[in-house]
N, CA, C and O atoms as a GROMACS GRO file, in nm:
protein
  548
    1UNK      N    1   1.226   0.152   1.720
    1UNK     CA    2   1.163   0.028   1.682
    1UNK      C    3   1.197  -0.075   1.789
    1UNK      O    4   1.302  -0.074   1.852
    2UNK      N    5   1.107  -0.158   1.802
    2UNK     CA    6   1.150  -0.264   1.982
    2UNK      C    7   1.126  -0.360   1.843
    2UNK      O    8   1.053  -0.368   1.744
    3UNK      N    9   1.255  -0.437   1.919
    3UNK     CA   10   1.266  -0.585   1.892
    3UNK      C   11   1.130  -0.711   1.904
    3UNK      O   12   1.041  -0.694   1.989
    4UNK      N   13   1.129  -0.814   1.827
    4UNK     CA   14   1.025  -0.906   1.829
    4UNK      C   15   1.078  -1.030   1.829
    4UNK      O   16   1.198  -1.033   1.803
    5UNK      N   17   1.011  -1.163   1.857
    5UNK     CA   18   1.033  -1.255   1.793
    5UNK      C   19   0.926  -1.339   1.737
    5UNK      O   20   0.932  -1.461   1.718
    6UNK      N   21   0.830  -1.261   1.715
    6UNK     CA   22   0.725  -1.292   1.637
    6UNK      C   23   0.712  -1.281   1.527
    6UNK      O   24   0.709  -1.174   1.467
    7UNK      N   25   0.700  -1.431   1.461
    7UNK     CA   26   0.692  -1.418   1.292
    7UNK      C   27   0.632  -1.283   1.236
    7UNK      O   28   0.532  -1.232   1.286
    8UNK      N   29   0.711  -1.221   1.112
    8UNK     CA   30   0.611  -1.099   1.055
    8UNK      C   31   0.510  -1.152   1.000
    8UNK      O   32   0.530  -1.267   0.961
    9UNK      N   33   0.341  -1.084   0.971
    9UNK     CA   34   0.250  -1.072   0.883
    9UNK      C   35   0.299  -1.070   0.799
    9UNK      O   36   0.380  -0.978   0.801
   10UNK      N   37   0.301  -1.140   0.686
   10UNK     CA   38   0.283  -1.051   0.532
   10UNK      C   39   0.169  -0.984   0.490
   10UNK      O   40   0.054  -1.007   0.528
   11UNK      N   41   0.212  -0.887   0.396
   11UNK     CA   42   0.119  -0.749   0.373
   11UNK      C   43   0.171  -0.733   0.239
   11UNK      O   44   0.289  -0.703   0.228
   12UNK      N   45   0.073  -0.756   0.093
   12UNK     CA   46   0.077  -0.676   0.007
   12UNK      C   47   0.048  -0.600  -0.022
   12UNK      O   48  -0.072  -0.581  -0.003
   13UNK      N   49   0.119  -0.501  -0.086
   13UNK     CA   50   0.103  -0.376  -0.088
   13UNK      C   51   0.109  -0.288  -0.247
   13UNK      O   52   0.205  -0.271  -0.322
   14UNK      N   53  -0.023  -0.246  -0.260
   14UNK     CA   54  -0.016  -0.211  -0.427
   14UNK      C   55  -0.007  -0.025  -0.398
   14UNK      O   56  -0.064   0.049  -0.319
   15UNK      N   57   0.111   0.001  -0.525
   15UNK     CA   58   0.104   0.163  -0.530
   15UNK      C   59   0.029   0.166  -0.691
   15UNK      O   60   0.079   0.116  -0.792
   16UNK      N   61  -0.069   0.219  -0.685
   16UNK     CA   62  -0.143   0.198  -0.857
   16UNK      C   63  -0.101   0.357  -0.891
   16UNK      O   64  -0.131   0.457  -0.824
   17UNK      N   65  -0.028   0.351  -1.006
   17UNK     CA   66   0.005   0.470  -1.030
   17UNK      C   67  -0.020   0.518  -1.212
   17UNK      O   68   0.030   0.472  -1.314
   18UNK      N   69  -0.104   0.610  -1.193
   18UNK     CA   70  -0.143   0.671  -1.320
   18UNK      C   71   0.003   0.713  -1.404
   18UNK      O   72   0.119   0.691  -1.368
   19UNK      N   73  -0.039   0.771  -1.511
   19UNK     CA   74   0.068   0.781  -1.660
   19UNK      C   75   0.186   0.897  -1.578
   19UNK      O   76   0.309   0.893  -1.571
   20UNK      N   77   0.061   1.019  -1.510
   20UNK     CA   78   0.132   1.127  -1.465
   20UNK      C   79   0.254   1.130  -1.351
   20UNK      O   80   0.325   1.220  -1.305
   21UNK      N   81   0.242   0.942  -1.322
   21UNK     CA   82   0.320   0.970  -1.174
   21UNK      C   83   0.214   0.971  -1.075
   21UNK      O   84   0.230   0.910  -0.969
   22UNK      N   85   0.143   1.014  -1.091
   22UNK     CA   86   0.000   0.992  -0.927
   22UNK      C   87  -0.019   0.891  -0.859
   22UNK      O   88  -0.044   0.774  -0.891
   23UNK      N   89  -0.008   0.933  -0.779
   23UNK     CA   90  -0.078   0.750  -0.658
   23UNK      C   91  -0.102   0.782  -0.614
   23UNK      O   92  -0.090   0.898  -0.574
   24UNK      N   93  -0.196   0.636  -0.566
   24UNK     CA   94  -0.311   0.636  -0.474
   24UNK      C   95  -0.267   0.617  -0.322
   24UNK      O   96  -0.192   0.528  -0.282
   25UNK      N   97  -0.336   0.731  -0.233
   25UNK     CA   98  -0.282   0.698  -0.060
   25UNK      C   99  -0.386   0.659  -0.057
   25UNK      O  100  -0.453   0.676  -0.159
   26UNK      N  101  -0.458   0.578   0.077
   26UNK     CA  102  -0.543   0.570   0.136
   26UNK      C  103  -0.569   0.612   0.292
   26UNK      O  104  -0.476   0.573   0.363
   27UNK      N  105  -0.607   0.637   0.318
   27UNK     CA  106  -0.649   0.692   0.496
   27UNK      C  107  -0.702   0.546   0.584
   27UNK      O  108  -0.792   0.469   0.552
   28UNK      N  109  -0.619   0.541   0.694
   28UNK     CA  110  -0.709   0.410   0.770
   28UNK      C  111  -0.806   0.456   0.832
   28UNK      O  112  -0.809   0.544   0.918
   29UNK      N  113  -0.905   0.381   0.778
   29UNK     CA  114  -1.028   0.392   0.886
   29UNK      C  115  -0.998   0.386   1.080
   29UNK      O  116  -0.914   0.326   1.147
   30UNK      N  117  -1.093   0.463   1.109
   30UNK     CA  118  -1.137   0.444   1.248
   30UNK      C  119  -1.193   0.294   1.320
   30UNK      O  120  -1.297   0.231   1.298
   31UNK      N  121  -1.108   0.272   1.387
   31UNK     CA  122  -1.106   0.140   1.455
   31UNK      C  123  -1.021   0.033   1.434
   31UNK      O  124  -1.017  -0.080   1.482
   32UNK      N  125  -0.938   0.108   1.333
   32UNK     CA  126  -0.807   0.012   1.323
   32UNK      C  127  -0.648   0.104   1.360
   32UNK      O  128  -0.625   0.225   1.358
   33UNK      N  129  -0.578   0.009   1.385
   33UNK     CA  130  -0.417   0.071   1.449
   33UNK      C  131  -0.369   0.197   1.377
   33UNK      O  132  -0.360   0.195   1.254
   34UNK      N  133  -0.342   0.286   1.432
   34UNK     CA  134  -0.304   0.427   1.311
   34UNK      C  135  -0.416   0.432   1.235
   34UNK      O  136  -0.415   0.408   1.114
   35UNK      N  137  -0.525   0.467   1.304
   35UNK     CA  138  -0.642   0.536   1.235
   35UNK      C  139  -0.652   0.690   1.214
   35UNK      O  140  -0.639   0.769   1.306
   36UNK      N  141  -0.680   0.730   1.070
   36UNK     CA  142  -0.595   0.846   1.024
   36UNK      C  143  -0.478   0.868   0.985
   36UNK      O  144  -0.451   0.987   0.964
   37UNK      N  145  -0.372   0.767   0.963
   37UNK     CA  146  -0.272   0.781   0.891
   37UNK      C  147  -0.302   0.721   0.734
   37UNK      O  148  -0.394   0.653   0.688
   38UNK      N  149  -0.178   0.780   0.676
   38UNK     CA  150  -0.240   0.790   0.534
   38UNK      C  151  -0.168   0.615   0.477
   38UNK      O  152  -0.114   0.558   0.572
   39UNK      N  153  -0.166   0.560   0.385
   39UNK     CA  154  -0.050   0.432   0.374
   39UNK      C  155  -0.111   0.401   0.188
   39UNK      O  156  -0.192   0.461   0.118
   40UNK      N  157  -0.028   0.287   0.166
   40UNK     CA  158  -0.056   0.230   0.025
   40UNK      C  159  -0.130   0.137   0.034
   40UNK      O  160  -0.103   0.038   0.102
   41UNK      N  161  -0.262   0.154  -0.046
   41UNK     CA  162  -0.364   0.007   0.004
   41UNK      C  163  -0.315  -0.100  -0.005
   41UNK      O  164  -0.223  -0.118  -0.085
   42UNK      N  165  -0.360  -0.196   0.072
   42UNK     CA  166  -0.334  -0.368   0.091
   42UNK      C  167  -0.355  -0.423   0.145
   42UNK      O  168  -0.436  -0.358   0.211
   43UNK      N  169  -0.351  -0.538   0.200
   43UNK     CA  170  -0.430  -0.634   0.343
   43UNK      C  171  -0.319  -0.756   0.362
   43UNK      O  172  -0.212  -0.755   0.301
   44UNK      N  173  -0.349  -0.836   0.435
   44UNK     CA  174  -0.247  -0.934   0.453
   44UNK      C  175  -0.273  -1.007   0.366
   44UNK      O  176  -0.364  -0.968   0.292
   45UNK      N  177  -0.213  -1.131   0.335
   45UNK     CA  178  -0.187  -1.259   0.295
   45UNK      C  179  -0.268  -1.350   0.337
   45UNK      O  180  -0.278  -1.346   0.460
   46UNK      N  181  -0.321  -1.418   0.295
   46UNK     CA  182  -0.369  -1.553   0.352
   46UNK      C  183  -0.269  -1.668   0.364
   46UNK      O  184  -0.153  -1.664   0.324
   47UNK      N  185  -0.336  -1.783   0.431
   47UNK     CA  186  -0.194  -1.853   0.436
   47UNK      C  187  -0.188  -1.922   0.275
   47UNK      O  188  -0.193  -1.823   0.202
   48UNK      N  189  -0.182  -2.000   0.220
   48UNK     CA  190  -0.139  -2.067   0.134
   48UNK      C  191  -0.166  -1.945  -0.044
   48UNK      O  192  -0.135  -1.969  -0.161
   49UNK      N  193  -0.228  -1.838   0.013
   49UNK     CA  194  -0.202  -1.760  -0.100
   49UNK      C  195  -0.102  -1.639  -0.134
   49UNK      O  196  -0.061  -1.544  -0.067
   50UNK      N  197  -0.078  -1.685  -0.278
   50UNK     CA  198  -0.005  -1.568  -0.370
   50UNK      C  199   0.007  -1.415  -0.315
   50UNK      O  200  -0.082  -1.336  -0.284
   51UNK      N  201   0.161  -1.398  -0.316
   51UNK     CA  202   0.122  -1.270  -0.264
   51UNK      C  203   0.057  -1.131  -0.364
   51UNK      O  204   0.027  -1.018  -0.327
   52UNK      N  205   0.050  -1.184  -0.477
   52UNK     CA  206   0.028  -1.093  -0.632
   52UNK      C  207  -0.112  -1.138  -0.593
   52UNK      O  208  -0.182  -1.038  -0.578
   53UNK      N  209  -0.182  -1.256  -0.570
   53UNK     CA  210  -0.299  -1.220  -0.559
   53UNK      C  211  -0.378  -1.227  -0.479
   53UNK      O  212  -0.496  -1.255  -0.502
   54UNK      N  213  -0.309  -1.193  -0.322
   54UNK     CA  214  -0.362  -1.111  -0.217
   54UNK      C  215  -0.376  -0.992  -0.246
   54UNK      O  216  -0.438  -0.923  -0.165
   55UNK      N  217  -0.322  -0.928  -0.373
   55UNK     CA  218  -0.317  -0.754  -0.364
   55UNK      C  219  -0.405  -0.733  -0.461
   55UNK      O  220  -0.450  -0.621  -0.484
   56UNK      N  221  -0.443  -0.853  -0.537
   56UNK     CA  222  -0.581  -0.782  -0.623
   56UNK      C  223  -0.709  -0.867  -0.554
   56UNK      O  224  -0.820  -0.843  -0.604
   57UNK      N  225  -0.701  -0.976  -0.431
   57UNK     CA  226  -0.842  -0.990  -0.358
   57UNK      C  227  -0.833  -0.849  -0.255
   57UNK      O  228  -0.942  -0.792  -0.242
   58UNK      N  229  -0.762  -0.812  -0.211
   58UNK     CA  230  -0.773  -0.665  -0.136
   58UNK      C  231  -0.807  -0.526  -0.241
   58UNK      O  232  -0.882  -0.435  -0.206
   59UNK      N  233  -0.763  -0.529  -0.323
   59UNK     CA  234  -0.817  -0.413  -0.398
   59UNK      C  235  -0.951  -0.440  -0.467
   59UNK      O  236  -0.989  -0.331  -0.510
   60UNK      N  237  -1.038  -0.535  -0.498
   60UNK     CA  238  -1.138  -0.570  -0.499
   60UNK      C  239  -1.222  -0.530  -0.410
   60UNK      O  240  -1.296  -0.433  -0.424
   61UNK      N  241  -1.212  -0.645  -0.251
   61UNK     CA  242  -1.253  -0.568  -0.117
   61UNK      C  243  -1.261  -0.451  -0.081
   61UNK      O  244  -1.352  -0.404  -0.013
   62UNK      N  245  -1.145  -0.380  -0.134
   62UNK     CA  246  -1.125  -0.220  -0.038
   62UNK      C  247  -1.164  -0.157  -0.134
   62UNK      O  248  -1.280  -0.120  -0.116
   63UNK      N  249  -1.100  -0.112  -0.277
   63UNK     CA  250  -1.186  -0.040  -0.369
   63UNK      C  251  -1.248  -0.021  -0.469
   63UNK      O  252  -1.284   0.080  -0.531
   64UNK      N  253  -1.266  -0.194  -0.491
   64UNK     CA  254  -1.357  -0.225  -0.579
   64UNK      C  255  -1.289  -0.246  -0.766
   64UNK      O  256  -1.354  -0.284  -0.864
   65UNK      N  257  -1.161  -0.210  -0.761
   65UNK     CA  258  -1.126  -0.216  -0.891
   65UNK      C  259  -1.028  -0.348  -0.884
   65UNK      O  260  -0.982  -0.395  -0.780
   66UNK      N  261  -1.003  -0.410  -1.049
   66UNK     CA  262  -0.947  -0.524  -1.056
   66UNK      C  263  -0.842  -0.484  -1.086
   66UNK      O  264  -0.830  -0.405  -1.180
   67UNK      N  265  -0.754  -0.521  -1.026
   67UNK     CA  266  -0.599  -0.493  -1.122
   67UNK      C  267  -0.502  -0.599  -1.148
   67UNK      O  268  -0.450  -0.689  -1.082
   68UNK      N  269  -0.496  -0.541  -1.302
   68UNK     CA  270  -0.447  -0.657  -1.404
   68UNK      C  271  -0.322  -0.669  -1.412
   68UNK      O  272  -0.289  -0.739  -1.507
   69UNK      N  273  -0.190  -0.608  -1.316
   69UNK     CA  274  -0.067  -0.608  -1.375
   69UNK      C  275  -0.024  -0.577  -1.264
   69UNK      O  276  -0.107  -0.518  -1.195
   70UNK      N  277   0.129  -0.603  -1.194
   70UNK     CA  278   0.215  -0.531  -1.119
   70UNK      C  279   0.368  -0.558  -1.103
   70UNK      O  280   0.405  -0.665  -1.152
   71UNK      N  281   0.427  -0.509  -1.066
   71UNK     CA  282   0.581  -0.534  -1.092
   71UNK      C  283   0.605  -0.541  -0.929
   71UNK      O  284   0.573  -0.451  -0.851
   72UNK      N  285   0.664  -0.659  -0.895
   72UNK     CA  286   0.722  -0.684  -0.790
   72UNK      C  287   0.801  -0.576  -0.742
   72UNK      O  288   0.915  -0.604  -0.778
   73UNK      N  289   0.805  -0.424  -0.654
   73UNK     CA  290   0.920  -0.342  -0.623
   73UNK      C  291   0.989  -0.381  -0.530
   73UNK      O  292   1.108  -0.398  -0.558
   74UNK      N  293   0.954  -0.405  -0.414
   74UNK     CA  294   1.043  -0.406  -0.288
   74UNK      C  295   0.986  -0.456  -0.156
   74UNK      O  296   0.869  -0.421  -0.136
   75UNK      N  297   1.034  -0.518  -0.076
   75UNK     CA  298   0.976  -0.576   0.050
   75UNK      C  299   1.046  -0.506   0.152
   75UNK      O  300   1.169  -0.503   0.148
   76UNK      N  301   0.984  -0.451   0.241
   76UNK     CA  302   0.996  -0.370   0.362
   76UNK      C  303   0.975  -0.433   0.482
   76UNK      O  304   0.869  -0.494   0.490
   77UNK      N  305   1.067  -0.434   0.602
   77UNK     CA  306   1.018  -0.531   0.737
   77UNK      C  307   1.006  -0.390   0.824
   77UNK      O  308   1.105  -0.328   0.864
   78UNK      N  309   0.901  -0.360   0.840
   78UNK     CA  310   0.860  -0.243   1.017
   78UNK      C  311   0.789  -0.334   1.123
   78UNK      O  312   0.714  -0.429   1.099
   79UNK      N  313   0.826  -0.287   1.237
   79UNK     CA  314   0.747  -0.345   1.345
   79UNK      C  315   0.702  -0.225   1.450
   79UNK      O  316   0.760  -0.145   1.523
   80UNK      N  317   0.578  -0.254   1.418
   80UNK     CA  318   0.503  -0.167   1.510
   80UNK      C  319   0.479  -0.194   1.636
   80UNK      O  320   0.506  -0.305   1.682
   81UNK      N  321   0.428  -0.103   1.706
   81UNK     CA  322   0.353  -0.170   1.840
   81UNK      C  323   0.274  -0.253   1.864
   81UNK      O  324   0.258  -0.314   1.970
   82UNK      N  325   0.193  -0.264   1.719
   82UNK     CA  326   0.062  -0.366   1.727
   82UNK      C  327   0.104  -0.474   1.633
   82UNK      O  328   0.041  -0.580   1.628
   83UNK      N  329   0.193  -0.454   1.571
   83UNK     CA  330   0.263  -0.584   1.477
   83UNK      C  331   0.376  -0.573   1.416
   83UNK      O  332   0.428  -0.462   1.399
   84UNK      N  333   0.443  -0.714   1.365
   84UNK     CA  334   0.553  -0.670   1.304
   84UNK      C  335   0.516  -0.732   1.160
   84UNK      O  336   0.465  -0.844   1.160
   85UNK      N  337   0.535  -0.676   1.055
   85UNK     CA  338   0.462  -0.689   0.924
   85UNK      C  339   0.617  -0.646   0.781
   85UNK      O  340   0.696  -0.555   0.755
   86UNK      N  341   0.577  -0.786   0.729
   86UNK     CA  342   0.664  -0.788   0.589
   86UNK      C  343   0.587  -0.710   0.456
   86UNK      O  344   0.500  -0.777   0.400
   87UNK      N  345   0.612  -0.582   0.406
   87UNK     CA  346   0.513  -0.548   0.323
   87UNK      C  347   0.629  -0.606   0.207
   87UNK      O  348   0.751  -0.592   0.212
   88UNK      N  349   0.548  -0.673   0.104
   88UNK     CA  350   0.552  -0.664  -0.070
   88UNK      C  351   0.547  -0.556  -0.148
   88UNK      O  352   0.438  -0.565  -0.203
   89UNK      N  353   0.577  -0.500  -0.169
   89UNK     CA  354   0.505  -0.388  -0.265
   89UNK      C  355   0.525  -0.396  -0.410
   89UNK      O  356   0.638  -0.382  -0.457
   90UNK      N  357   0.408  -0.422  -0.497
   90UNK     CA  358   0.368  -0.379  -0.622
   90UNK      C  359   0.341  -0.233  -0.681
   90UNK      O  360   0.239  -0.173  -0.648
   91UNK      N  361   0.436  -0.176  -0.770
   91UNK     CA  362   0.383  -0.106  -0.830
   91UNK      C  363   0.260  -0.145  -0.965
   91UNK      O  364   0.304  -0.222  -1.050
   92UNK      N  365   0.147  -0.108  -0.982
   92UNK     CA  366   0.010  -0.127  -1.081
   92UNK      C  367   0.050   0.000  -1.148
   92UNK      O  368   0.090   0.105  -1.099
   93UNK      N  369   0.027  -0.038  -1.286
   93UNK     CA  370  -0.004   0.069  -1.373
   93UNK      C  371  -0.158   0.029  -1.466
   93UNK      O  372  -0.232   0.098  -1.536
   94UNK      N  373  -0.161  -0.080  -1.437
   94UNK     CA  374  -0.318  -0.182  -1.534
   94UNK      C  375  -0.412  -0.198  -1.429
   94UNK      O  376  -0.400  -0.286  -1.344
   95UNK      N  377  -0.505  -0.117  -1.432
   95UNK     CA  378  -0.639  -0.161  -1.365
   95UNK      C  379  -0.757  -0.119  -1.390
   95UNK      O  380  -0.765   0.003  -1.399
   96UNK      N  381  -0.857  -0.182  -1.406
   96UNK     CA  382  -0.982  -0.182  -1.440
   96UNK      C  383  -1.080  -0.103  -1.289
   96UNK      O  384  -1.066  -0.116  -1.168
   97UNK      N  385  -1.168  -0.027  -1.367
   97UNK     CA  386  -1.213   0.008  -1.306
   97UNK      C  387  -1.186   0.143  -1.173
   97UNK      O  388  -1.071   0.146  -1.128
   98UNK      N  389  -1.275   0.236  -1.121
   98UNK     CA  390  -1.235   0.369  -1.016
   98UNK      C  391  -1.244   0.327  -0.899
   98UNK      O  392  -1.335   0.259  -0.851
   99UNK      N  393  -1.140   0.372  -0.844
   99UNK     CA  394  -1.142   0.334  -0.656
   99UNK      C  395  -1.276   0.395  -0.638
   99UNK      O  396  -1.325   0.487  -0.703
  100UNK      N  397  -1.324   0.329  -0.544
  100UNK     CA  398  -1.451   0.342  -0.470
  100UNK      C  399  -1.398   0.341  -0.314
  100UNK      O  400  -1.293   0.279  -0.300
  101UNK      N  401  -1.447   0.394  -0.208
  101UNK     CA  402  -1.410   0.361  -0.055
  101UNK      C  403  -1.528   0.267  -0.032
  101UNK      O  404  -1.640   0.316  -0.016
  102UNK      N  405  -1.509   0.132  -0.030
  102UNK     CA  406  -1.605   0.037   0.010
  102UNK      C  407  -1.598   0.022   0.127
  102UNK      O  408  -1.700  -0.026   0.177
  103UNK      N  409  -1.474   0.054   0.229
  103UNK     CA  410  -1.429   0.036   0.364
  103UNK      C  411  -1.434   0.185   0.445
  103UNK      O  412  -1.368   0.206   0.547
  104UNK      N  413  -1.532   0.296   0.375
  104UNK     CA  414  -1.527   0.387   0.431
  104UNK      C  415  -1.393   0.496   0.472
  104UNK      O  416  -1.379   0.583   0.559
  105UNK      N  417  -1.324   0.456   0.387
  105UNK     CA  418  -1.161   0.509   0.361
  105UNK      C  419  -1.209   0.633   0.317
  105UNK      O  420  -1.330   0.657   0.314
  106UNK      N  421  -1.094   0.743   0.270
  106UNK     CA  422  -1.098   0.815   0.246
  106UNK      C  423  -0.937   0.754   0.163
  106UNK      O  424  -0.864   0.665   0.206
  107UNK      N  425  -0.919   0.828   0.048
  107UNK     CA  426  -0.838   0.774  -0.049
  107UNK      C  427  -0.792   0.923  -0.156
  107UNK      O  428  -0.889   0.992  -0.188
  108UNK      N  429  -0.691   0.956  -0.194
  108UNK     CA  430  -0.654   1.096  -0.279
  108UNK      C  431  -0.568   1.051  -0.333
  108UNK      O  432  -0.494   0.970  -0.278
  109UNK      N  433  -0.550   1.100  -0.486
  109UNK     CA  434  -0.435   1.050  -0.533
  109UNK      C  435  -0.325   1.198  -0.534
  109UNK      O  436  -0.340   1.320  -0.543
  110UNK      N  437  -0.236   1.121  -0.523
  110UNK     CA  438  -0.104   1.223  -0.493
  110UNK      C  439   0.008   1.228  -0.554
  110UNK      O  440   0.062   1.123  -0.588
  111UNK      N  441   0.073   1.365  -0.582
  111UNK     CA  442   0.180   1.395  -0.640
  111UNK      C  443   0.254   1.430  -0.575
  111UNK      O  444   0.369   1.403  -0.611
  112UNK      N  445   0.245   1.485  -0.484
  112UNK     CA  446   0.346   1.570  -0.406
  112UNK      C  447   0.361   1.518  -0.273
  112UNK      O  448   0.465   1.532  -0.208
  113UNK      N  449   0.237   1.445  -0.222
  113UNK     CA  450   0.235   1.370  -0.078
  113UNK      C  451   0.165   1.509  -0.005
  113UNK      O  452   0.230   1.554   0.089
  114UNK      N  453   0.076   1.560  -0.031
  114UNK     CA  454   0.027   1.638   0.074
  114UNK      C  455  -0.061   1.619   0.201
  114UNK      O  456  -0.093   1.701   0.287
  115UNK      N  457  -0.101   1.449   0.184
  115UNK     CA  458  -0.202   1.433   0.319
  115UNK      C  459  -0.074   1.390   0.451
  115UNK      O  460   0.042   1.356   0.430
  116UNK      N  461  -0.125   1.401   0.550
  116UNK     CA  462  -0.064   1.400   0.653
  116UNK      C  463  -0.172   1.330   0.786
  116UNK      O  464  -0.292   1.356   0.800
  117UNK      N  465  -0.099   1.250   0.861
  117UNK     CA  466   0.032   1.222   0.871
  117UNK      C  467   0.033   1.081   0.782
  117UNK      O  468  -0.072   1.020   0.761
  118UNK      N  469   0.169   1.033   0.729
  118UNK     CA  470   0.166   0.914   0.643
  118UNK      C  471   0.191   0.799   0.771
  118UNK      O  472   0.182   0.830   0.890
  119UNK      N  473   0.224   0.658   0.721
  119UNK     CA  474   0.213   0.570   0.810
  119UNK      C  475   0.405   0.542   0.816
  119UNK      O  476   0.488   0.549   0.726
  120UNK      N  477   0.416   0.517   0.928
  120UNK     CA  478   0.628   0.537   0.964
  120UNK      C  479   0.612   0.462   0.823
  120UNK      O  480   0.641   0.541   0.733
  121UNK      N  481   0.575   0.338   0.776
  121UNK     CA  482   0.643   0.220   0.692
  121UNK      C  483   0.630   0.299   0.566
  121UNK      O  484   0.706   0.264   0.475
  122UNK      N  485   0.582   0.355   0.553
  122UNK     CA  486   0.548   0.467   0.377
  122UNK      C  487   0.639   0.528   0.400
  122UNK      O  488   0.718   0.480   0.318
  123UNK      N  489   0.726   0.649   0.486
  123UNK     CA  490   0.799   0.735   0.493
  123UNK      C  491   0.908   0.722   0.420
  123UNK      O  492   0.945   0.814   0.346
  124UNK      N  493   0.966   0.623   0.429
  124UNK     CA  494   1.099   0.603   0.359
  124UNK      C  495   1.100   0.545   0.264
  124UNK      O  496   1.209   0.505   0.224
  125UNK      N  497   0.954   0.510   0.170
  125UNK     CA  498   1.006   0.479   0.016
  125UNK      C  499   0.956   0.614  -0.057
  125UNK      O  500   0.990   0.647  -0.171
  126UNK      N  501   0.897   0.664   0.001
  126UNK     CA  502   0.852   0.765  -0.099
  126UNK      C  503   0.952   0.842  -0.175
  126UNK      O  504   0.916   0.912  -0.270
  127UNK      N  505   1.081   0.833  -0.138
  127UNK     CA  506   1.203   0.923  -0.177
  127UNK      C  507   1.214   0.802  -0.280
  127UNK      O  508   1.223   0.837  -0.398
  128UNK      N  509   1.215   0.642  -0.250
  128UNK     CA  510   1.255   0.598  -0.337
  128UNK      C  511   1.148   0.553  -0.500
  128UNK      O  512   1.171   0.520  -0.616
  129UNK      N  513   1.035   0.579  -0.417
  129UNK     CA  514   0.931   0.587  -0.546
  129UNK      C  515   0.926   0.692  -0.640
  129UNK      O  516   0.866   0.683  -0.748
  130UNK      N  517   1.015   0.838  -0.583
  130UNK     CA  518   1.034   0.922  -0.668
  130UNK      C  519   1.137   0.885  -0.836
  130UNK      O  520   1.135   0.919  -0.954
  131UNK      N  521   1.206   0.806  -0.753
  131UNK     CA  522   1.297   0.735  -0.892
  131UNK      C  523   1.236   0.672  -0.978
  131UNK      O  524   1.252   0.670  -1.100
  132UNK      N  525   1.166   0.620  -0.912
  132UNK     CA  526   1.030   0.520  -1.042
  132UNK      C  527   0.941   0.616  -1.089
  132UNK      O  528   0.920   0.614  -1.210
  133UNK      N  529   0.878   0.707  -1.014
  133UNK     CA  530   0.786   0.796  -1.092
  133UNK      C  531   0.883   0.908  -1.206
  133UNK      O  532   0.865   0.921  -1.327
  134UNK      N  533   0.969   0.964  -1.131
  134UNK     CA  534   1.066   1.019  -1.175
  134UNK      C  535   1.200   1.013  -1.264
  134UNK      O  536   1.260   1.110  -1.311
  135UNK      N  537   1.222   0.913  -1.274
  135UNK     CA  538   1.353   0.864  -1.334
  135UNK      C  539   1.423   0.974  -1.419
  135UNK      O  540   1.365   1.056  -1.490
  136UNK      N  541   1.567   0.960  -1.400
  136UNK     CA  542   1.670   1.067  -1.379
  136UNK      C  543   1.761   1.005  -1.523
  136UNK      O  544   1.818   0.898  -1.544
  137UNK      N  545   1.740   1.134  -1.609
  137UNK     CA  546   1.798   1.086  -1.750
  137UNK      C  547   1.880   1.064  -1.777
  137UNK      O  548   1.899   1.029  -1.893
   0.00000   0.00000   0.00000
């Protein structure tokens, strides 16, 4: 990881996860940074807005469903080559309506993590999202 001193983006970030434990990856489209890696949908922040509801004007935009609920999990700082970015992450269990790819995504929901390759900043919660999907009696 190379050092910055450029303010991070903020990036919310929703994992919408069904009863079973499933979530949703999404695939980045072609023509954006890590096109073909897999990640948790979301978009940046605007400036003077909410970060809870930057993640349901992006899931609107990207796949068309409203979502009604999320639990603040965890904020992540990665810096990429093309940015250095603060993700939020919400876990959703309340949402209206079926992902649609309005952005030409490609999108699977997953149990096991089988699409490949994921994005570096996903890699290292997924062990810890297993505790939330999973929880240890």
């Amino acid at each position: 990881m190379r050092e910055t001193t450029a303010k991070p983006v903020d990036v919310a970030v929703g994992i919408l996860m069904r009863p079973n434990g499933d979530v949703l990856l999404g695939q980045r489209p072609d023509g954006k940074p890590y096109a073909g890696y897999w990640e948790f949908p979301g978009g940046k922040v605007e400036p003077g807005e909410d970060i809870f509801h930057a993640l349901q004007r992006e899931f609107v935009e990207e796949l068309g469903i409203k979502v009604l609920s999320g639990a603040a999990w965890c904020c992540v700082e990665h810096v990429y080559e093309h940015a250095h970015v603060r993700l939020y992450f919400y876990i959703c269990r309340e949402w209206e309506g079926e992902p649609q790819s309005l952005e030409g995504q490609a999108f699977a929901w997953q149990g096991g993590y089988s699409v490949s390759p994921l994005l570096p900043a996903t890699i290292p919660l997924l062990e810890w999202l297993d505790l939330v999907r999973y929880p240890r009696a």
